[in-house]
N, C-alpha and C positions, 0 to 999 in steps of 0.2 A: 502530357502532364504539365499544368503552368503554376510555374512559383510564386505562393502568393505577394502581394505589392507590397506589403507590410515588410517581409524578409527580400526585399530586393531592396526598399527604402532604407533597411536598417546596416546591411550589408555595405550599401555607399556611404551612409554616414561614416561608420568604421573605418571602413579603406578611406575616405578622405581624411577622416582626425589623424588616424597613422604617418598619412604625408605631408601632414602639417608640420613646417619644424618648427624648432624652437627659438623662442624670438629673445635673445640677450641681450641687456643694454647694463649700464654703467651707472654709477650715480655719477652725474656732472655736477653741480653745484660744490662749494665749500664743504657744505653738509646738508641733508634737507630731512625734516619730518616725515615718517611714516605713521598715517592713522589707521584706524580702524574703521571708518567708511571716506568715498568718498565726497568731502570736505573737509574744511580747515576749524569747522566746528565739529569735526568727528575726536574721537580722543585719539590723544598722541600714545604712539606705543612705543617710538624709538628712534633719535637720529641716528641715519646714516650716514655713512663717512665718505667721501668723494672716490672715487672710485671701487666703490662697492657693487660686483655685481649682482645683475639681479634680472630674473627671467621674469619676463612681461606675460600674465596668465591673461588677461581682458584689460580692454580701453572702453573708457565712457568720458564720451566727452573731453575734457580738460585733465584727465584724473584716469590714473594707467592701476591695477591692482598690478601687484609684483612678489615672486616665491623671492625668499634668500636662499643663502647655503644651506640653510637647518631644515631648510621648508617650512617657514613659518611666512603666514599672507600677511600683507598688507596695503593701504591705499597707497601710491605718491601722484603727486603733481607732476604730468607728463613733461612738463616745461624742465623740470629736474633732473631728466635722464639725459644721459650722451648715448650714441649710435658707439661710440669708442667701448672696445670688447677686454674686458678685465674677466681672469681666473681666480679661485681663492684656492693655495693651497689646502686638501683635505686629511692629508697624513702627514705624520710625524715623521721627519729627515728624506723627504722627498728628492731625487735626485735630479738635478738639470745637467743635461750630458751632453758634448757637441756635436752629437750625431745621434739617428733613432736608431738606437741598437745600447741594450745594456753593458758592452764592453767599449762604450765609446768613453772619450775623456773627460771626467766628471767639471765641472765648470764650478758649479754651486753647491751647497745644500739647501733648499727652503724647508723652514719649519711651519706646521701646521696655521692656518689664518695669512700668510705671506698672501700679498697681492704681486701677480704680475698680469703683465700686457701680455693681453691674446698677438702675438703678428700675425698668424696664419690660423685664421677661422674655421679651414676644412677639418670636419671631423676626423680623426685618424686613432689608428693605438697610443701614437707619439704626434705633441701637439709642437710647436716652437714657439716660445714665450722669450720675453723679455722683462728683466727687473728694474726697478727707477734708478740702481748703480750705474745699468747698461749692460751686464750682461746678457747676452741672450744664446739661447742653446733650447734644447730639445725635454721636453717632460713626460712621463706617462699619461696620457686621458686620464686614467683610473685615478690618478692621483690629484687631480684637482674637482672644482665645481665650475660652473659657467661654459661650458662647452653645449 
């Protein structure tokens, strides 16, 4: 019995999309426009703020499309993003604690929309972040975006 090519072709694309990760950048600039196609005669939908993360769905060219926290698309100017890896808190009284473990020593509170610095990229239950004060300590995954 042979499988036909069609279901062995569509099988690979799957299994490849799956191990595609996800590609997270920053806004670097001040602040930079995000439109609605790619160009700067496309209409403006909304500036972004300097360190606002933001997941890279497609590159064309000069011009990167990108989800927010909300999932809402839009275009920006590749030139605009940083490699440097920012979280947005997504709950309300989010705990930053000095070890992954919920009985460790509470360091913070972040409130919901809080920007902090990814330091350690691996995906885990518990991520370790850092805030522009300097804090830094340990947060849930679940409780942010940009991971």
């Amino acid at each position: 019995m042979t499988i036909p090519r069609f279901l062995l072709s569509a099988a690979f694309v799957l299994a490849s999309a799956s191990a595609h990760a996800l590609d997270f950048k920053s806004i670097g600039a001040a602040s930079t426009i995000l439109y609605d196609a790619p160009s700067v005669k496309g209409g403006k939908l909304f500036i972004a703020v300097r360190g606002m993360p933001v997941e890279v769905v497609l590159t064309y060219g000069e011009w990167v499309r990108v989800r927010d926290a909300n999932g809402d698309l839009a275009w920006a100017e590749a030139k605009a993003l940083s490699p440097r890896r920012n979280v947005v808190v997504r709950t309300a009284n989010a705990k930053v604690r000095a070890g992954t473990d919920s009985d460790a020593t509470l360091l913070m509170t972040a409130d919901k929309g809080v920007l902090l610095e990814l330091v350690d990229p691996q995906p885990a239950s518990w991520i370790k972040v850092r805030h522009r004060d300097g804090i830094s300590g340990f947060i849930r995954a679940a409780d942010v975006w940009g991971i």
